[in-house]
C-alpha positions as CSV (number, residue, x, y, z in Angstrom):
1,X,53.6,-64.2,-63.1
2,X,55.4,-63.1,-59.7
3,X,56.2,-66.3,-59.4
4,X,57.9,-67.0,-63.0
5,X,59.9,-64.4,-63.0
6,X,61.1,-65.2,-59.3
7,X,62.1,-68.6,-60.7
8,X,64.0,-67.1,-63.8
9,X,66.0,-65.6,-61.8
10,X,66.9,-68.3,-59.2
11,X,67.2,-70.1,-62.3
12,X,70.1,-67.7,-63.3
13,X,71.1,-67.9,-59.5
14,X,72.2,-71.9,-60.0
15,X,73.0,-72.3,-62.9
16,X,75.7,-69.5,-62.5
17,X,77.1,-71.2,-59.7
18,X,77.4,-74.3,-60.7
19,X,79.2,-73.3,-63.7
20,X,81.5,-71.4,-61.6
21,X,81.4,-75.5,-59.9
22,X,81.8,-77.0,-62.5
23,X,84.6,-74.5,-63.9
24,X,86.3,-74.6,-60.8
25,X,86.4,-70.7,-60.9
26,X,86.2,-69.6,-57.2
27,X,85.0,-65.9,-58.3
28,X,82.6,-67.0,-59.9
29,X,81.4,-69.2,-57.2
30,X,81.8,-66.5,-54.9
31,X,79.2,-64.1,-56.2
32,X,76.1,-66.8,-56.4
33,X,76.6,-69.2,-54.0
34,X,76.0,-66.5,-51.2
35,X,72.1,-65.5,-53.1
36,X,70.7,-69.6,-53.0
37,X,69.6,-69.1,-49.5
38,X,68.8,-65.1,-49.7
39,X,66.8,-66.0,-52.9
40,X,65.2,-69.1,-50.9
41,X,64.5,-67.3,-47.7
42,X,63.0,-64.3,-49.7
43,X,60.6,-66.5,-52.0
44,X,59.7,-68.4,-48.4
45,X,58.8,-64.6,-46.4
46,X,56.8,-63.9,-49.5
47,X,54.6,-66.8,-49.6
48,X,54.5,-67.5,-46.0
49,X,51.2,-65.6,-45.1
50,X,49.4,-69.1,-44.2
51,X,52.5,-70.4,-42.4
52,X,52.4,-70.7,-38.8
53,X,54.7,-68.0,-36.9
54,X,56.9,-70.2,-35.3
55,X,57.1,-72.0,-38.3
56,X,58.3,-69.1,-40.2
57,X,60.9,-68.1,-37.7
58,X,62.5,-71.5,-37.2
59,X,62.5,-71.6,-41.5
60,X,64.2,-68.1,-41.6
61,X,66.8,-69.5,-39.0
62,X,67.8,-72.4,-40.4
63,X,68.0,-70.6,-43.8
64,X,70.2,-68.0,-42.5
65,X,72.5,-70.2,-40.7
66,X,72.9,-72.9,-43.7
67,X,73.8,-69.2,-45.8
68,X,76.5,-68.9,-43.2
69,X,77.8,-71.9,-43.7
70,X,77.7,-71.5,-47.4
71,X,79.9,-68.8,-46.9
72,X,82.2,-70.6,-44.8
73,X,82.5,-73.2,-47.3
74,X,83.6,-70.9,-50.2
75,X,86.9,-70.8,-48.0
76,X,86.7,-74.5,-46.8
77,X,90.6,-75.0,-48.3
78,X,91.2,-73.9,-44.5
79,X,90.3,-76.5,-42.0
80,X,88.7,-73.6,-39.7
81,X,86.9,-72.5,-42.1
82,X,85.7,-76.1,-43.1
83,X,84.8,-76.4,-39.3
84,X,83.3,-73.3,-39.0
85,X,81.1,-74.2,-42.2
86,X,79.9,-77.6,-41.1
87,X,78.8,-75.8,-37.7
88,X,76.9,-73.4,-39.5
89,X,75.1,-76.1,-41.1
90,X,75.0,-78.2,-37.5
91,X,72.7,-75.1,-36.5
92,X,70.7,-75.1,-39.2
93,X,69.8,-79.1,-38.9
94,X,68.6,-78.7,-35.6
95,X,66.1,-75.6,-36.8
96,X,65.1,-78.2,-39.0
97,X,64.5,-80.8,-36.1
98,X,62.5,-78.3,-34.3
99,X,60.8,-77.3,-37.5
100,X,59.4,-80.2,-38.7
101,X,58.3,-81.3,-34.9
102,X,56.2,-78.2,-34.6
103,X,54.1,-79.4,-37.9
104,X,53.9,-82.5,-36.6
105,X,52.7,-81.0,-33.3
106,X,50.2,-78.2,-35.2
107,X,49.2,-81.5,-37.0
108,X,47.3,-83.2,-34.2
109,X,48.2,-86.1,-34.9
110,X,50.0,-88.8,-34.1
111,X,54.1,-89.0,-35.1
112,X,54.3,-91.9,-38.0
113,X,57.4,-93.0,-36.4
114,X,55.7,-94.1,-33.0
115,X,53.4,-96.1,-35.3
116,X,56.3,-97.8,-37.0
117,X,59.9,-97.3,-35.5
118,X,61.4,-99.5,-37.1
119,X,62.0,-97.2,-40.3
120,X,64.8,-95.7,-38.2
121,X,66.7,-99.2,-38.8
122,X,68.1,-97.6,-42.5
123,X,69.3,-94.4,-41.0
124,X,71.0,-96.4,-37.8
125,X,72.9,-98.6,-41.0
126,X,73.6,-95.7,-42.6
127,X,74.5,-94.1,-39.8
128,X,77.1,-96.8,-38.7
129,X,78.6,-97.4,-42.1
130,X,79.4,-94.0,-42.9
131,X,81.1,-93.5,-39.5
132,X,82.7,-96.9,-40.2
133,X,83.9,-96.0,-43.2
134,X,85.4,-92.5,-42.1
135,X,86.8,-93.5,-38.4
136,X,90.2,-94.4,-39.7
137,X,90.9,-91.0,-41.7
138,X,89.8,-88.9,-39.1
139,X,91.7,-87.1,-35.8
140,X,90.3,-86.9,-32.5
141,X,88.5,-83.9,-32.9
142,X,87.0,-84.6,-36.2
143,X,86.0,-88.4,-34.8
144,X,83.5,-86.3,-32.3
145,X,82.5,-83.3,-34.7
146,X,81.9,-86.1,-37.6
147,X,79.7,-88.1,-35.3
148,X,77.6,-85.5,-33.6
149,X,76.9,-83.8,-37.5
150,X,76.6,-87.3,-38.4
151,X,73.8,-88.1,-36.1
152,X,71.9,-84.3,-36.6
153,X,71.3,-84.5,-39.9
154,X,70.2,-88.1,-39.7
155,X,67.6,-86.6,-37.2
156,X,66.8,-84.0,-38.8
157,X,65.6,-86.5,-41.5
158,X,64.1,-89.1,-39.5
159,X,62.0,-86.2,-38.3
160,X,60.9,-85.3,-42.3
161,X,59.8,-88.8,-42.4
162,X,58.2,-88.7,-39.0
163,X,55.5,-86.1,-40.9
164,X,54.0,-88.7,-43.0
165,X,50.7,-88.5,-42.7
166,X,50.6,-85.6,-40.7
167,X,49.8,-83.1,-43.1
168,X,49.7,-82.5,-47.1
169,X,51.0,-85.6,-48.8
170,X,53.0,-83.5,-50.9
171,X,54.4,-81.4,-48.5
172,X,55.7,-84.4,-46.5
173,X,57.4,-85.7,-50.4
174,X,58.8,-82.3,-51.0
175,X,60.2,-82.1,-47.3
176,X,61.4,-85.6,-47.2
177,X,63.3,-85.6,-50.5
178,X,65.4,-82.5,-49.6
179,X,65.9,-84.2,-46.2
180,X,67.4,-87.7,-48.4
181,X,69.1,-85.1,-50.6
182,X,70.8,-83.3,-47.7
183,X,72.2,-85.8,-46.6
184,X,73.9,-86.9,-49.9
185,X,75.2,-83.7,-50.2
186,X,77.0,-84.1,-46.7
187,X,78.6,-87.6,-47.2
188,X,79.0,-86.6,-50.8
189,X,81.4,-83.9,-48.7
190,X,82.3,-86.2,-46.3
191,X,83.7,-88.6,-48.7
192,X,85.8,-86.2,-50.7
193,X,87.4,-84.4,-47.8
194,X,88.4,-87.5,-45.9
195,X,88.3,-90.7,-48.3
196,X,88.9,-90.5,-51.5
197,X,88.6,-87.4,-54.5
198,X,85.3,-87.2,-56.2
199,X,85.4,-86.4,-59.6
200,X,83.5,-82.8,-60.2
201,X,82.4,-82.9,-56.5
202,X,81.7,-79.2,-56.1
203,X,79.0,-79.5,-58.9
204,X,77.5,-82.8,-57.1
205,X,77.6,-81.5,-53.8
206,X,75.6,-77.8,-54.5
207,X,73.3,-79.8,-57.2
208,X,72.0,-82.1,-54.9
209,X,72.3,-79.1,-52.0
210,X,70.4,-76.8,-53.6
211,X,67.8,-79.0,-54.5
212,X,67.4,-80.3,-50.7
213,X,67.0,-76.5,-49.6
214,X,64.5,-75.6,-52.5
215,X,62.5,-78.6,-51.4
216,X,62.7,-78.5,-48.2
217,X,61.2,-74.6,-48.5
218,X,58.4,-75.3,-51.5
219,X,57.5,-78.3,-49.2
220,X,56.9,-76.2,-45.8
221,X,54.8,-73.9,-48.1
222,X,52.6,-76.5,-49.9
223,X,51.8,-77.4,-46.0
224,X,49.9,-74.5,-45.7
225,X,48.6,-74.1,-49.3
């Protein structure tokens, strides 16, 4: 029953934000967007007896510093605050790397990615097209903060995929497809800040971010179901 109601009211959580998205209302978006990760780290402490310690702290982390790049993002209009934003997030990728390592690790097994490396060949085409496709629109300083986000959360999902077999099968499809879903959300960005306008981008953008958070958190919990 706990459970229900905590979903009804994450339920009223996103859907209220991504009308205020979808409505292009910036107060509204301003008073839900800042309770996705508080309602997600919250629902995470509760249901993390199980959870390994250091799994718990590097969650918490990364959930706090994505929620500070949420709220940098509310204001991304300004370029700092756009930068400021996407560093928030930076941080909150590499908790993820260390994250999903440490499963691996508890695990005791070995890394699926040693088995078979060459399943890093999509995210090193992906990779290079992306950048490819942004290098012209970008400045000097955005070439090097666009490459060095570029390549973190490409880790950071190479490393979801690196915990198949290394745990519950559907933790690792929960964890992986937030990690896929991240990193739409993040060209999705990418592409409508530097290449070319997206039609109703802010409602594309948090659908498929809030999704990759939720399942990124449900996932670490089925781990230790």
């Amino acid at each position: 029953m706990k459970k229900v109601v905590l979903h009804f009211l994450f339920a009223i959580i996103v859907i209220g934000d991504l009308i205020g998205e979808y409505l292009q209302n910036p107060q509204i978006d301003h008073i839900f967007k800042p309770l996705i990760l508080v309602w997600i780290a919250v629902y995470f402490l509760i249901y993390s007896r199980n959870v390994d310690r250091k799994v718990i702290r590097f969650a918490v982390l990364a959930f706090l510093a994505s929620w500070i790049g949420d709220l940098f993002m509310m204001f991304a209009a300004d370029f700092i605050y756009f930068v400021s934003g996407i560093a928030g997030f930076l941080i909150a990728q590499v908790l993820y790397v260390y994250l999903f390592l440490r499963t691996i690790n508890l695990s005791g097994k070995k890394p699926f990615l040693k088995k078979k490396p060459f399943w890093l060949i999509p995210y090193i085409a992906y990779g290079i097209l992306i950048y490819i496709v942004l290098f012209p629109h970008l400045d000097n300083v955005l070439r090097i903060a666009v490459f060095v986000y570029m390549v973190s959360i490409l880790t950071m999902s190479v490393m979801a995929l690196n915990r198949y077999g290394n745990g519950h099968p559907q933790s690792f499809t929960l964890v992986f497809a937030g990690s896929l879903l991240f990193i739409i959300s993040d060209s999705l960005i990418a592409i409508n800040r530097f290449l070319v306008a997206i039609p109703y981008e802010g409602l594309l953008i948090m659908a498929t971010y809030i999704a990759a958070q939720y399942l990124i958190m449900r996932g670490l919990l089925r781990q230790y179901e």
